[in-house]
FIDRENNU-614376 format. One record per atom (N, C-alpha, C): residue in three letters; z, y, x. Coordinates in pm, whole numbers, padded with zeros to 5 digits, always signed. Each point is the difference from the previous one (the first is absolute). Example, Ala and Ser with C-alpha at 12.3 -4.5 7.8 and 13.67 -1.06 7.14 Angstrom:
BEGIN
Ala+00780-00569+01319Ala+00000+00119-00089Ala+00000+00120+00090Ser-00072+00105-00035Ser+00006+00119+00082Ser+00073+00109-00077
//
This chain:
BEGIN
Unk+00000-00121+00083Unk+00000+00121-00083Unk+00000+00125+00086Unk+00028-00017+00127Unk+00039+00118+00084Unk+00104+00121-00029Unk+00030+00057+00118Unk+00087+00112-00015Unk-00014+00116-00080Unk+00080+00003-00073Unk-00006+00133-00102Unk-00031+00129+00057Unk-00096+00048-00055Unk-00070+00166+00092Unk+00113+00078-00086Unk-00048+00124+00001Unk+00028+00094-00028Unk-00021+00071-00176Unk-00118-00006-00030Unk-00088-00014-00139Unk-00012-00089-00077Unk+00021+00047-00142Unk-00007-00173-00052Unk-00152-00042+00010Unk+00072-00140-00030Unk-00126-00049-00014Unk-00089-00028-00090Unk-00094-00010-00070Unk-00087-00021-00082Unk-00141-00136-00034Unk+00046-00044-00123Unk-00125-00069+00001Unk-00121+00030-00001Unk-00112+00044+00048Unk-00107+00076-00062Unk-00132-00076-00017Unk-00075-00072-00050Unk-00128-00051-00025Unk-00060-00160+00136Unk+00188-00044-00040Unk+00002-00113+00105Unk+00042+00018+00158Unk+00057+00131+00014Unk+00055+00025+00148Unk+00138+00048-00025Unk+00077-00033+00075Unk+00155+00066+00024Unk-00045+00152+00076Unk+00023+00085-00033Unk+00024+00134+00073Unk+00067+00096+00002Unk+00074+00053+00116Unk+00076+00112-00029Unk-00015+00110-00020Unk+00044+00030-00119Unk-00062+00189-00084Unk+00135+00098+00067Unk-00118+00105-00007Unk+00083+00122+00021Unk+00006+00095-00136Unk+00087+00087+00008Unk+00035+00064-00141Unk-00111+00025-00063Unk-00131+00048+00100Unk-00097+00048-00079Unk-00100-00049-00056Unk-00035-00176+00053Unk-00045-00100-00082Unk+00087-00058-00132Unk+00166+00010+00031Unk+00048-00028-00126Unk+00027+00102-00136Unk-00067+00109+00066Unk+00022+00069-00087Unk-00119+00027-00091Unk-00172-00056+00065Unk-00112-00025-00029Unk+00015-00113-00138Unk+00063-00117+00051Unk+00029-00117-00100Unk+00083+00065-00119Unk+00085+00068-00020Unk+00071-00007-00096Unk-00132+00041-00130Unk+00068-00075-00111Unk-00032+00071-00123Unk-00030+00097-00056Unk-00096+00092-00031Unk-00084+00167-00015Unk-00046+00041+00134Unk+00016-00125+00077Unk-00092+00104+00107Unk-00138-00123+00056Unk+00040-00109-00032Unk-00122-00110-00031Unk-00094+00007-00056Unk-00153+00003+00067Unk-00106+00080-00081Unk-00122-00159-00009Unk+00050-00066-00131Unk-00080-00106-00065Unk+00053+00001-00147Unk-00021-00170+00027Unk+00009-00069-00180Unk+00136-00116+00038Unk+00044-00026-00051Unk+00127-00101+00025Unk+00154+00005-00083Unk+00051-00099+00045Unk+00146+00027-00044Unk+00098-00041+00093Unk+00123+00000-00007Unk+00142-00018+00135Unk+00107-00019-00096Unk+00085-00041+00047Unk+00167-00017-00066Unk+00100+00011+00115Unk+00070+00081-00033Unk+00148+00066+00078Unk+00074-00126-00011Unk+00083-00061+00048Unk+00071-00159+00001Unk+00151+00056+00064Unk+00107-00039-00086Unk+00113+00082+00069Unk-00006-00151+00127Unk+00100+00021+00111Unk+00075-00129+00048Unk+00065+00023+00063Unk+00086-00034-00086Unk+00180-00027+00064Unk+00015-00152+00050Unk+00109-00003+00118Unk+00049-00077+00137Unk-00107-00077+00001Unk-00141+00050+00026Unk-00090-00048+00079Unk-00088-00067-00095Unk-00010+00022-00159Unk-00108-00129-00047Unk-00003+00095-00140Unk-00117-00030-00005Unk-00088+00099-00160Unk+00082-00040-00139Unk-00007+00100-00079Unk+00078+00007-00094Unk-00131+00004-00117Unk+00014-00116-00115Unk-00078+00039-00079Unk-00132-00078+00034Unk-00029-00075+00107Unk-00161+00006+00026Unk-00094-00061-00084Unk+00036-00080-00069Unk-00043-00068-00096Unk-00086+00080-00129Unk+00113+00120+00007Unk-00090+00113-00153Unk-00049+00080+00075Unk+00023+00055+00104Unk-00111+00125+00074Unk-00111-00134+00067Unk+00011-00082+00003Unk-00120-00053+00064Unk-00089-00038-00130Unk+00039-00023-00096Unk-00052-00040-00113Unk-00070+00143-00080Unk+00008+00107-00015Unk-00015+00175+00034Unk-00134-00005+00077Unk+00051-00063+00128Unk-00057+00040+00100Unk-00189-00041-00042Unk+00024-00182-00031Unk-00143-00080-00035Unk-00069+00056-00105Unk+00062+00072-00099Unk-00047+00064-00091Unk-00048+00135+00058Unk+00005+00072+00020Unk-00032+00127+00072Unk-00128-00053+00068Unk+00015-00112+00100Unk-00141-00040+00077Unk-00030-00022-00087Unk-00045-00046-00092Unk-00123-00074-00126Unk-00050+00168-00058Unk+00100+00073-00025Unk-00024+00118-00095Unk-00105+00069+00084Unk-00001-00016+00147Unk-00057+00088+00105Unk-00147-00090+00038Unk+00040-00121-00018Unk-00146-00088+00070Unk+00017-00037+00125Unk+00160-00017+00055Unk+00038-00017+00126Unk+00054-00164+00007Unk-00065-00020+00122Unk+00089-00133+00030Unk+00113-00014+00128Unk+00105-00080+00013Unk+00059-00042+00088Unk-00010-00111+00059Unk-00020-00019+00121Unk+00036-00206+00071Unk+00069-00003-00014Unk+00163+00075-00016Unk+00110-00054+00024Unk+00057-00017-00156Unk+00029-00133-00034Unk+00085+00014-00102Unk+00134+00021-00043Unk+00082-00048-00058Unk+00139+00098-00054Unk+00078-00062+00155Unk+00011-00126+00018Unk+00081-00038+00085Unk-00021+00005+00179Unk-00171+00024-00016Unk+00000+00047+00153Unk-00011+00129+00003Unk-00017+00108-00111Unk+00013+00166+00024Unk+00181+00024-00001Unk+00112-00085-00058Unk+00115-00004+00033Unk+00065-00058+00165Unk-00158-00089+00061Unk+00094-00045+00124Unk-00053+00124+00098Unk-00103+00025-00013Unk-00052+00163+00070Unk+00110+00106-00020Unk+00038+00012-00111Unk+00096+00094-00050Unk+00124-00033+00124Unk+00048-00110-00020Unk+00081-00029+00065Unk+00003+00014+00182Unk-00125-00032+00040Unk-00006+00047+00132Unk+00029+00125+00016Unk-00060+00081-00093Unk-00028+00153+00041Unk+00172+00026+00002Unk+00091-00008-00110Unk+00144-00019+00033Unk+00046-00055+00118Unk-00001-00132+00048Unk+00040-00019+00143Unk-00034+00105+00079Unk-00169+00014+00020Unk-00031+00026+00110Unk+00021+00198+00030Unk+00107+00064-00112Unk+00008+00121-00025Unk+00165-00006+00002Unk+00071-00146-00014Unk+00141-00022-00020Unk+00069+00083-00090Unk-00076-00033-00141Unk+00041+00146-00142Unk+00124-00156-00031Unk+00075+00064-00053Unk+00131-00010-00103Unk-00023+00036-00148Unk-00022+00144-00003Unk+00018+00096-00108Unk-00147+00089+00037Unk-00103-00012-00073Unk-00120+00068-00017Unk-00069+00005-00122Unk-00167+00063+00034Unk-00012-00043-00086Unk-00178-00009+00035Unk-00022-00041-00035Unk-00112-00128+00028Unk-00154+00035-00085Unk-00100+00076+00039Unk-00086+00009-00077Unk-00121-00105+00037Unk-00097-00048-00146Unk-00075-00079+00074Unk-00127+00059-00107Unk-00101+00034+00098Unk-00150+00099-00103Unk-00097-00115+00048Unk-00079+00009-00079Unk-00134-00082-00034Unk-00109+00117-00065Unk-00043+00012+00116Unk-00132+00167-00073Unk-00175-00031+00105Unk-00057+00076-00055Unk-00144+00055+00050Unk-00031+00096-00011Unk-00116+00069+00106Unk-00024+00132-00007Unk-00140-00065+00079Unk-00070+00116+00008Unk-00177-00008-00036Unk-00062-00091+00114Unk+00091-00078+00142Unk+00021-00077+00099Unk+00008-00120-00008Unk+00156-00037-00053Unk-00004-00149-00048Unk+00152+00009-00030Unk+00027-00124-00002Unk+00121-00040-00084Unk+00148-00011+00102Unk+00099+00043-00085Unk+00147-00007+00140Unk+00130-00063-00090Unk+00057-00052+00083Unk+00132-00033-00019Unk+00111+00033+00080Unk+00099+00058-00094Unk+00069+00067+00140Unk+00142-00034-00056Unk+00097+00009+00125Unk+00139-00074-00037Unk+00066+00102+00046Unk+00135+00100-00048Unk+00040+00129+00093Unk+00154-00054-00048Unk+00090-00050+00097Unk+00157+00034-00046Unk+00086+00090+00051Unk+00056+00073-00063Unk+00066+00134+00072Unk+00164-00038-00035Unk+00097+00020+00063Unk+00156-00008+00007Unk+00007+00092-00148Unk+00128-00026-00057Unk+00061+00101-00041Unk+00142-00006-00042Unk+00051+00090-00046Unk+00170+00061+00020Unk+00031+00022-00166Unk-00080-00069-00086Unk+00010+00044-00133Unk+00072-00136-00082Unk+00128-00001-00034Unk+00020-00157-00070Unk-00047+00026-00098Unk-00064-00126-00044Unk-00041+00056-00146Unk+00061-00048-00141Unk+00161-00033+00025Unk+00061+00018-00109Unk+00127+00114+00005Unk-00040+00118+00114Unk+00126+00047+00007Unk-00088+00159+00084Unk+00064+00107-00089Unk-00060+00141+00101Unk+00041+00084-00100Unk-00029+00119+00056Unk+00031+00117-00099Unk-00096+00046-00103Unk+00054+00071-00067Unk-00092-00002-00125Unk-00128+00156+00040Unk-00116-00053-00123Unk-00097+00038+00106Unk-00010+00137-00080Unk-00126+00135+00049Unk-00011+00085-00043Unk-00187+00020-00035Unk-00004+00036-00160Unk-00188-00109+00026Unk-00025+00217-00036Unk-00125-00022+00018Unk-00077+00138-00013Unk-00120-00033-00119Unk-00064+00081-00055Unk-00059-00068-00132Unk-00177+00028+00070Unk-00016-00049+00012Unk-00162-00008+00064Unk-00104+00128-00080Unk-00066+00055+00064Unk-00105+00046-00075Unk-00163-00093-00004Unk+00048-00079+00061Unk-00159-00162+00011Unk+00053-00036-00154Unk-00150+00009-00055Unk+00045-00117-00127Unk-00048-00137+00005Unk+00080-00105-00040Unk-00022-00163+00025Unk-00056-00040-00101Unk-00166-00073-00035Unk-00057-00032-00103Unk-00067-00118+00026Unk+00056-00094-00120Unk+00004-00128-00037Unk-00189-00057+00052Unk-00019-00065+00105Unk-00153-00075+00029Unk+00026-00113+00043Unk-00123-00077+00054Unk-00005-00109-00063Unk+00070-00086+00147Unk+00092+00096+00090Unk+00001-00096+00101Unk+00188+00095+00040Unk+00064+00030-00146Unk+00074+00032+00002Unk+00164-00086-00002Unk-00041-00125+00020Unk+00070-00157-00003Unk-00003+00013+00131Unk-00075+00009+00090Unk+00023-00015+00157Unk+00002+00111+00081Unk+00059-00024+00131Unk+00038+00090+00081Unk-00144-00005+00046Unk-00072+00159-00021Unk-00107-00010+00119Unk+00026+00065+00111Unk-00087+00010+00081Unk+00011+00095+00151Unk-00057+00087-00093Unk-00052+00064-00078Unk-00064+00081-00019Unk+00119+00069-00095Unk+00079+00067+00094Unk+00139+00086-00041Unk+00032+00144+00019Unk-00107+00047+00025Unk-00002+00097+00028Unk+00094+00083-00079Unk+00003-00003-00132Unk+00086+00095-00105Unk+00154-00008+00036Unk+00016-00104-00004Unk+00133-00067+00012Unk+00072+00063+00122Unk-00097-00064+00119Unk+00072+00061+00120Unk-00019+00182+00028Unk-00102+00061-00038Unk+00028+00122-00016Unk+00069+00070-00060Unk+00083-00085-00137Unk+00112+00036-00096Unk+00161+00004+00050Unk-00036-00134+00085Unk+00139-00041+00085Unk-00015+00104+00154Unk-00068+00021+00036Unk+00031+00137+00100Unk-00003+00117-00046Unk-00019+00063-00086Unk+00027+00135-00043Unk+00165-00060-00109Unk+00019-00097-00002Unk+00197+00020-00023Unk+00056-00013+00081Unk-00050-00072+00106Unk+00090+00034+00112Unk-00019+00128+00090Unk-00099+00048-00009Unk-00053+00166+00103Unk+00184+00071-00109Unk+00001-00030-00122Unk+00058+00083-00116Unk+00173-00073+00042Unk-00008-00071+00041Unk+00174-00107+00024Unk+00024-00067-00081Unk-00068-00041-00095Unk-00023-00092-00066Unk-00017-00212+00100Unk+00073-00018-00099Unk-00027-00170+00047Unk-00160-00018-00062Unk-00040+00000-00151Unk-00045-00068-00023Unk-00095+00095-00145Unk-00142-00060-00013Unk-00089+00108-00078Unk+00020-00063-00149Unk-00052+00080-00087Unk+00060-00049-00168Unk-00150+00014-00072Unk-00094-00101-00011Unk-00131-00008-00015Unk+00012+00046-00136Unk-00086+00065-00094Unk-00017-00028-00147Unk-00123+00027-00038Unk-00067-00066-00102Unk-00169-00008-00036Unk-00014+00140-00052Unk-00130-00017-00052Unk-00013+00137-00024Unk+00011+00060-00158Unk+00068-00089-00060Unk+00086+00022-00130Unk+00156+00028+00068Unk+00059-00002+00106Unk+00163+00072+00023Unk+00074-00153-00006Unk-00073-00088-00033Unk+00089-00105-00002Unk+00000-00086+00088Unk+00170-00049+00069Unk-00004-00084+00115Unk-00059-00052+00053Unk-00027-00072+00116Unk-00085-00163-00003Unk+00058+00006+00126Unk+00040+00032+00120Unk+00086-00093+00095Unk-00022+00135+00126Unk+00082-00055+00109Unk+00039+00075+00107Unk-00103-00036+00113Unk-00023+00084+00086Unk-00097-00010+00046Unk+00001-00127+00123Unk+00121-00065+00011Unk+00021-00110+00083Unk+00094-00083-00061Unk+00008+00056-00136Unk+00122-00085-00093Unk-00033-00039-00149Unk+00052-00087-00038Unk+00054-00010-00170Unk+00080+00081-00068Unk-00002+00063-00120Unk+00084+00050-00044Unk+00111-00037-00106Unk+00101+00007-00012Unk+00098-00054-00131Unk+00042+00080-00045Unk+00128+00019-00073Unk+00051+00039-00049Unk+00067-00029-00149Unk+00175+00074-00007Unk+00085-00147-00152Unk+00006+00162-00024Unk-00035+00011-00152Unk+00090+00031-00100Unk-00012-00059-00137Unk+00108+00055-00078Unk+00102-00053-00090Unk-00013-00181+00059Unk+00074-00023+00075Unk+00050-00130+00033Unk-00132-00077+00022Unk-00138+00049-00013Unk-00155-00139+00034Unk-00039+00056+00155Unk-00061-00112+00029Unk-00047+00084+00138Unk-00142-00003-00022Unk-00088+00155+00046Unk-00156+00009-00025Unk-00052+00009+00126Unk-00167-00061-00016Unk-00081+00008+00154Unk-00102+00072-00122Unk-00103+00059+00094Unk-00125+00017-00056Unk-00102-00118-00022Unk-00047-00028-00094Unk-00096-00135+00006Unk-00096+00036+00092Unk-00067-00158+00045Unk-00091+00071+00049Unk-00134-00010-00033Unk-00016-00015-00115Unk-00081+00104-00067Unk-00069+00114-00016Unk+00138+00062+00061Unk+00038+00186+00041Unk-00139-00010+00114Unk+00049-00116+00074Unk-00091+00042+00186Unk+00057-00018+00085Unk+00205-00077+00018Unk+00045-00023+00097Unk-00028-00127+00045Unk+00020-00055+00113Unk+00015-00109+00059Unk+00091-00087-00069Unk-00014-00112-00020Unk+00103-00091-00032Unk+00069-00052+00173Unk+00094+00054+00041Unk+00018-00015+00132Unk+00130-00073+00003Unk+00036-00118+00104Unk+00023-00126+00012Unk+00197+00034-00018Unk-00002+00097+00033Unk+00135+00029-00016Unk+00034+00036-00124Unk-00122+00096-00065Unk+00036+00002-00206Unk+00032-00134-00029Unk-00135-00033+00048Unk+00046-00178-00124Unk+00130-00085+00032Unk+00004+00071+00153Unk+00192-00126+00008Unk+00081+00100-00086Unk-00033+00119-00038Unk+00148+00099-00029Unk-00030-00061-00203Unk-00109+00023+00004Unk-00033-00051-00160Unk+00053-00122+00003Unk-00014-00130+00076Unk+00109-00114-00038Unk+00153+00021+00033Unk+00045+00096+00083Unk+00083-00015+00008Unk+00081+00029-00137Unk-00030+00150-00052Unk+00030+00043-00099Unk+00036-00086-00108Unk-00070-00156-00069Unk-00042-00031-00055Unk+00141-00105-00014Unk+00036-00027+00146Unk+00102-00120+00053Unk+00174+00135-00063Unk-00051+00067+00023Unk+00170+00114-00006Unk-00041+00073-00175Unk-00032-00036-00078Unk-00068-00006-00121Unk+00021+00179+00019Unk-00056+00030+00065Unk-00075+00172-00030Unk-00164-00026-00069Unk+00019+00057-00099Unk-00179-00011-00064Unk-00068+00100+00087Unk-00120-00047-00007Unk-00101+00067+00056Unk-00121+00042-00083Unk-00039+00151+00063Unk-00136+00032-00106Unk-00081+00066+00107Unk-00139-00022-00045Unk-00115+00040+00073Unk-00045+00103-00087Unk-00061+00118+00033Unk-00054+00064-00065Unk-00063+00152+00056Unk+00004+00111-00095Unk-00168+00104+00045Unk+00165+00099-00011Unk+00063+00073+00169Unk+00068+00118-00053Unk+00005+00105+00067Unk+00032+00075-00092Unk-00040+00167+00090Unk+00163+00024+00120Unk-00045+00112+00077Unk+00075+00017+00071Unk+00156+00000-00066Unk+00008+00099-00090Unk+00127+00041-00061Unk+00069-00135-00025Unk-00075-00112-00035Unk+00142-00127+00048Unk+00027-00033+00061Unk-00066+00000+00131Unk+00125-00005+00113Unk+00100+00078+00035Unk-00036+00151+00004Unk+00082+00093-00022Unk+00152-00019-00055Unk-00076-00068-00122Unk+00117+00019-00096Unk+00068-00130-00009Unk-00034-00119+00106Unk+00059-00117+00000Unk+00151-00009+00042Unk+00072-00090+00000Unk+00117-00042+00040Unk+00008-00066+00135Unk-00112-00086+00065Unk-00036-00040+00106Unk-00111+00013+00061Unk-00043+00065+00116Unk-00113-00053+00032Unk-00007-00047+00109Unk-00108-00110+00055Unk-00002-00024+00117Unk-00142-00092+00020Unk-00052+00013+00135Unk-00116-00058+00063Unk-00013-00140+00036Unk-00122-00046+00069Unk+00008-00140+00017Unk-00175+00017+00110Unk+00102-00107+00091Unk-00149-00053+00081Unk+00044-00098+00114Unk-00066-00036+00027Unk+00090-00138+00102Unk+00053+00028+00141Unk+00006+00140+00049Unk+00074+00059+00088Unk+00086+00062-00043Unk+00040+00060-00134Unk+00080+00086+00016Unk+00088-00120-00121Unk-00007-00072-00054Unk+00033-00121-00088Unk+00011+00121-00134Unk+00147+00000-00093Unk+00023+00088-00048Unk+00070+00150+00017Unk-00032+00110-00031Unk+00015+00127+00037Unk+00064+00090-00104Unk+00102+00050-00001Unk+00030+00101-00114Unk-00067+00171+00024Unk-00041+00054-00087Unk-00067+00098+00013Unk+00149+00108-00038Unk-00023+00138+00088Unk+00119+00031-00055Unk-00051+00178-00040Unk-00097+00071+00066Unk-00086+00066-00052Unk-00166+00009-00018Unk-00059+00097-00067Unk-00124+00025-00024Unk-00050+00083-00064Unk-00043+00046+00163Unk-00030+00156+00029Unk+00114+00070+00024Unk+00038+00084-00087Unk+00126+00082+00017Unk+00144-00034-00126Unk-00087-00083-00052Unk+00090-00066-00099Unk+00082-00135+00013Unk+00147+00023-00038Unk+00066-00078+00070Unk+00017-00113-00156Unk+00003-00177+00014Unk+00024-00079-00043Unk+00112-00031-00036Unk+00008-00031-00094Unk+00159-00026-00099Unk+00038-00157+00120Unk+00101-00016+00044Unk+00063-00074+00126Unk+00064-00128-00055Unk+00010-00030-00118Unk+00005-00124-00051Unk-00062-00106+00062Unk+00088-00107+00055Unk-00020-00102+00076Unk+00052-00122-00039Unk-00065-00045-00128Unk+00058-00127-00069Unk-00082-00108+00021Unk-00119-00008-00015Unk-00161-00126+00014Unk+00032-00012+00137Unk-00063+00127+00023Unk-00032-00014+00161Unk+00052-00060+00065Unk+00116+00013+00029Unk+00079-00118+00077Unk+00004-00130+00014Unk+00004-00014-00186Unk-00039-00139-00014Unk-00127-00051+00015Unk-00075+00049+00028Unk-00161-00039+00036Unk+00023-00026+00139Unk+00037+00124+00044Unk+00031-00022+00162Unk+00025-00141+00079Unk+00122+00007-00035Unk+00100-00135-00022Unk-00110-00123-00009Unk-00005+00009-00119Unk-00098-00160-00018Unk-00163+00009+00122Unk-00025+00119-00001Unk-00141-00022+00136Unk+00022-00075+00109Unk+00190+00103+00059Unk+00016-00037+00126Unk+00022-00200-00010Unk+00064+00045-00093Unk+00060-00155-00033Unk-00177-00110+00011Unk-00094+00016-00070Unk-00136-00072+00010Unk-00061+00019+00111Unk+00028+00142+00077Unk-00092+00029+00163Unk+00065-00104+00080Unk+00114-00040-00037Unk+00124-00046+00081Unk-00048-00168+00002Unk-00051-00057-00097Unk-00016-00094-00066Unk-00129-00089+00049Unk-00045-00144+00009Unk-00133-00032+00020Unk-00110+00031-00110Unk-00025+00078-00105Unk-00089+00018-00085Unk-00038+00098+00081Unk+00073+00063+00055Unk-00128+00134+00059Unk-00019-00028+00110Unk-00032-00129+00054Unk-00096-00065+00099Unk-00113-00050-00039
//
C-alpha cells in the first residue's frame, strides 16, 4: 500500500493519486462540468454507513443518465474500503461520482476526515435561499449537476449561516441545500413530499422509520415558509450531519422546544450504532 504522503488520496478513472486542494476542489459537486450522479456516504470507525440504500440511489441515477459501472455494489464497497485504509479515515465522509463530459466517462472516489458526529452538535443557523428548487425529472437523485444547491450553500455561509433554505417558486419548502427538512407541530412530525422536488435522502427515510417505531405520526406534504417558522421543532438531516436542530432563520429566532428531537436523535445514534447501518 505504501507510505502515506501528504495529500489524500484519490480514486480517479482506475489510478490511486494524490490531489491537491485544487484538483479536489475541481471534483466537488457544482463545479463538475458533465452528466452523472455521486452519493456523500457518512463512515464512522472506518466502514460505510448505509451502503446498501445510497448504492441502490446510486444504480438508479446510472440508468436515469445512460451510465454504466464494472464495479458492482460489493466491489465499489471493497474500493471504497481501500480508499479508507489507504487515507486511514475513521470519521469521514466518502464521496463516490459516476459522470461524463464531452471526453469520456469517470469514476471518482474522494474521502475527506471530518470532526462532525452526526448524532450530536449544535444547533444550526439556515439562511432562506434566493435559488428556487423545481421539481424535474432527475430530482430523486443526487446529480453533479448542482450548481444551485452549492451556490445556495455558499452564499449562507459568505452570510454565517450553516446551511441554505431552498423553496420552489410557489414559497413552498422542498429541502436544504445539502439537507432534508422536518419539522413537529401540534405533536406530528412534517417533511416536504417529494413531490414538492426534494430528495428522498437516506437519512429522511431512517428518520421516517424511526418516527414510526416511537409512534410520532408522520406527514408529507406542499408548505409554505410560515410553518416552519411557526413550528415547535425544527431540524435537518443528511448522513454527515445525522440529525440537526435548527435554532434560527434568518434573523428569526425558533421556538426551542426540544421534545421529538431528541428522541429521534436517540434512536439514529442507537441504529448508526447498530449492524443495519452496515
Amino acid at each position: 500500500m505504501g507510505k502515506r504522503t501528504a495529500g489524500p488520496v484519490i480514486y480517479f478513472n482506475g489510478e490511486w493519486l494524490e490531489a491537491n486542494d485544487t484538483l479536489l476542489e475541481a471534483l466537488k459537486p457544482g463545479r463538475l462540468r458533465g452528466q452523472g450522479v455521486f452519493e456523500t456516504v457518512a463512515v464512522t470507525g472506518g466502514a460505510l454507513c448505509f451502503w446498501p440504500e445510497h448504492h441502490a440511489r446510486f444504480t438508479r441515477g446510472l440508468k436515469a443518465y445512460g451510465l454504466r459501472c464494472r464495479f458492482g455494489r460489493r466491489a465499489l464497497q471493497d474500493l471504497a474500503a481501500e480508499l479508507i485504509a489507504r487515507n486511514r479515515l475513521t470519521s469521514a465522509r466518502l464521496r463516490v461520482a459516476r459522470y461524463r463530459d464531452m471526453k469520456e466517462d469517470y469514476l471518482v472516489l474522494v474521502g475527506t476526515p471530518t470532526h462532525t458526529d452526526p448524532v450530536a452538535g449544535p444547533a444550526l443557523s439556515v439562511h432562506v435561499s434566493r435559488h428556487r428548487r423545481s421539481k424535474d425529472r432527475y430530482s430523486h437523485l443526487k446529480s453533479v449537476t448542482y450548481q444551485p444547491f452549492y451556490h445556495a450553500h455558499q452564499e449562507a455561509l459568505a452570510l454565517g449561516r450553516h446551511e441554505a433554505l431552498l423553496l420552489d417558486r410557489g414559497g413552498r419548502i422542498v429541502e436544504g441545500s445539502t439537507t432534508n427538512v422536518f419539522f413537529v407541530a401540534a405533536g406530528e412530525l412534517h417533511t416536504p413530499a417529494t413531490a414538492v422536488g426534494c430528495l428522498n435522502g437516506i437519512v429522511r427515510q431512517q428518520v421516517i422509520k424511526l418516527a414510526s417505531q416511537i409512534e410520532l405520526r408522520v406527514r408529507r406534504g406542499a408548505y409554505p415558509l410560515s410553518c416552519l417558522l411557526k413550528a415547535d421543532e425544527v431540524f435537518l438531516t443528511n448522513s454527515l450531519i445525522g440529525i440537526r436542530p435548527v435554532a434560527k432563520v434568518d434573523g428569526h429566532r425558533l421556538k426551542s422546544q426540544q421534545v421529538w428531537t431528541p428522541r429521534l436523535s436517540d434512536a439514529y445514534r442507537r441504529l448508526l450504532n447498530g449492524p443495519n447501518s452496515r
